[in-house]
One Martini backbone bead per residue (centre of mass of N, CA, C, O) as a GRO file, in nm:
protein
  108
    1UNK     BB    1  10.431  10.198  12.396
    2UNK     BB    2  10.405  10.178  12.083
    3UNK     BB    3  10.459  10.368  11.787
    4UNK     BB    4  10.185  10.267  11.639
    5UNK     BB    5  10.015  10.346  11.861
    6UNK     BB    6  10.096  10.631  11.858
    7UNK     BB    7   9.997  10.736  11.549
    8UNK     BB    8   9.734  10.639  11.584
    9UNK     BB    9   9.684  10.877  11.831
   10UNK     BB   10   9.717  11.099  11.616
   11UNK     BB   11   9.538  11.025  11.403
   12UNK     BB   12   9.300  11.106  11.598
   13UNK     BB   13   9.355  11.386  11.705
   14UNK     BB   14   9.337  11.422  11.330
   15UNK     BB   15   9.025  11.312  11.335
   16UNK     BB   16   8.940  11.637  11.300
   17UNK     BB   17   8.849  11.918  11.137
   18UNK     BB   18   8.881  12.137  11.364
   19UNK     BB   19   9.193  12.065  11.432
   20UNK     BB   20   9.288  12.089  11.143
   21UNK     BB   21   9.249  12.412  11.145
   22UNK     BB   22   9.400  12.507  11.371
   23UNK     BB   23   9.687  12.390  11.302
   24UNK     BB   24   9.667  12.573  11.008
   25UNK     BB   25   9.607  12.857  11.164
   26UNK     BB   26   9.880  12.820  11.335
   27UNK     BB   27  10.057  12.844  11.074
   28UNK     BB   28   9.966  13.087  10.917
   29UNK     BB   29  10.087  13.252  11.160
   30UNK     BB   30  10.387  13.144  11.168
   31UNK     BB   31  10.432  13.248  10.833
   32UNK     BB   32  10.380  13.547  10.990
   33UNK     BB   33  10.548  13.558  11.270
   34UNK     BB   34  10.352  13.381  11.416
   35UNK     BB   35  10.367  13.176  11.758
   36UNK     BB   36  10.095  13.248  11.858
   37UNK     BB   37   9.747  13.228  11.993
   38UNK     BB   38   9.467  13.313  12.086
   39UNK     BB   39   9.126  13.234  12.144
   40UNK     BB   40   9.009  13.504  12.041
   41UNK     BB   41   9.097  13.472  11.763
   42UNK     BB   42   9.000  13.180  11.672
   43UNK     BB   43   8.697  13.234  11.682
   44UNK     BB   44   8.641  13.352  11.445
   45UNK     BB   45   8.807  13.192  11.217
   46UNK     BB   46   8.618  12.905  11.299
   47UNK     BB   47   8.308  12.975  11.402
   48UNK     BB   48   8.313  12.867  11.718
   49UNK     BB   49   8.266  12.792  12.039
   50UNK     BB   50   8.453  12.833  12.288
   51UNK     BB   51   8.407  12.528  12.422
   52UNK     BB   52   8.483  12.386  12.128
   53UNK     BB   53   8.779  12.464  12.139
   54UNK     BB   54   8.865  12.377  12.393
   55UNK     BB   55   8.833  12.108  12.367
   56UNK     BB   56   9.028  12.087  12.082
   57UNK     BB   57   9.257  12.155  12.257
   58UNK     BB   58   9.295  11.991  12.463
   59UNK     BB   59   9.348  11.746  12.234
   60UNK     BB   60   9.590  11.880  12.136
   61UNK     BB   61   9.769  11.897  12.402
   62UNK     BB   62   9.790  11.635  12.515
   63UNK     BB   63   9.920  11.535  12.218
   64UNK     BB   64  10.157  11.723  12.220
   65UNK     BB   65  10.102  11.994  12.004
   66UNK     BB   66  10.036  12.197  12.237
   67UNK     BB   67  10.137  12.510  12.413
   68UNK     BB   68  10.035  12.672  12.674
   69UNK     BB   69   9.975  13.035  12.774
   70UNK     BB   70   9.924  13.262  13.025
   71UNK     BB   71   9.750  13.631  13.005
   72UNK     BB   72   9.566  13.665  13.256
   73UNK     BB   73   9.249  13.580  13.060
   74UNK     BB   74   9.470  13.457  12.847
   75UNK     BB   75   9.513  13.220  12.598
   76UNK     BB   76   9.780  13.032  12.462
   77UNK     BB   77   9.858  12.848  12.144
   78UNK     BB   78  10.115  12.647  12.021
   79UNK     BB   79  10.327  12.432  11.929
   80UNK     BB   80  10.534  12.231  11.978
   81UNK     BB   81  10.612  12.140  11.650
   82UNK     BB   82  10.676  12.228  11.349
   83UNK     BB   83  10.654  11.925  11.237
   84UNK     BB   84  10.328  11.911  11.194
   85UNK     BB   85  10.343  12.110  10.909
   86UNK     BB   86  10.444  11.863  10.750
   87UNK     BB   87  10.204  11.684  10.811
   88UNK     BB   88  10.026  11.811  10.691
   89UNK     BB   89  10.097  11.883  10.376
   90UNK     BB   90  10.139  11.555  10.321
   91UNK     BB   91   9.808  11.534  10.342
   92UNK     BB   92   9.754  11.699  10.098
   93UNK     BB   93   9.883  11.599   9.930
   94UNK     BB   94   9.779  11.320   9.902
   95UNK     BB   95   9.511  11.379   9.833
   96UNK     BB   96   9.561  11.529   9.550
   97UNK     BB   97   9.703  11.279   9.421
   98UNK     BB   98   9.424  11.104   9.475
   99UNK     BB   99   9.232  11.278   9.298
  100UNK     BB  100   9.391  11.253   9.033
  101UNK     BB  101   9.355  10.966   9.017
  102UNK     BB  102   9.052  10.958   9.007
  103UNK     BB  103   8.976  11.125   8.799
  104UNK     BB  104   9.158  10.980   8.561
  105UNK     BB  105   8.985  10.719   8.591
  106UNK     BB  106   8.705  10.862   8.502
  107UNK     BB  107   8.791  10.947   8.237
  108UNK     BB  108   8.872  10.664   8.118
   0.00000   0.00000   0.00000
């Protein structure tokens, strides 16, 4: 598989608000010092139920975004790579820049 394809398959599993909120939730658990969560955490965070949760770290599980482990009946998951949340970042600023200039160009 060439880099491009590889890309393009990360930005499909990352082209689902639910996913991206995932990944969101779990820097902001990161950046407290905390490296990995529940999926009974996630649940209340993100108001979904458990099965659609599942599927949706299942899918980034796949694309090698998540790494989980099991303790007990519960399952844990954090990032693969932290360098996931430098893409989230670049593409919040992305958008951010992106509405100032449709802004600015509405304003004139």
């Amino acid at each position: 598989m060439m880099i491009e394809e590889m890309i393009a398959q990360l930005f499909k599993v990352l082209g689902h608000p639910t996913r991206v909120r995932i990944l969101k939730e779990l820097r902001d658990a990161y950046t407290s010092g905390i490296d990995e969560m529940c999926v009974c955490e996630l649940i209340p965070l993100l108001g979904i139920e458990q099965s659609n949760l599942s599927q949706h770290l299942s899918n980034l599980k796949s694309k090698g975004l998540l790494i989980s482990r099991r303790e007990g009946s519960s399952v844990y998951y954090k990032v693969a790579d932290e360098s996931v949340f430098e893409l989230l970042d670049s593409a919040e600023d992305f958008i951010e820049k992106h509405i100032k200039r449709v802004k600015s160009i509405l304003e004139e």
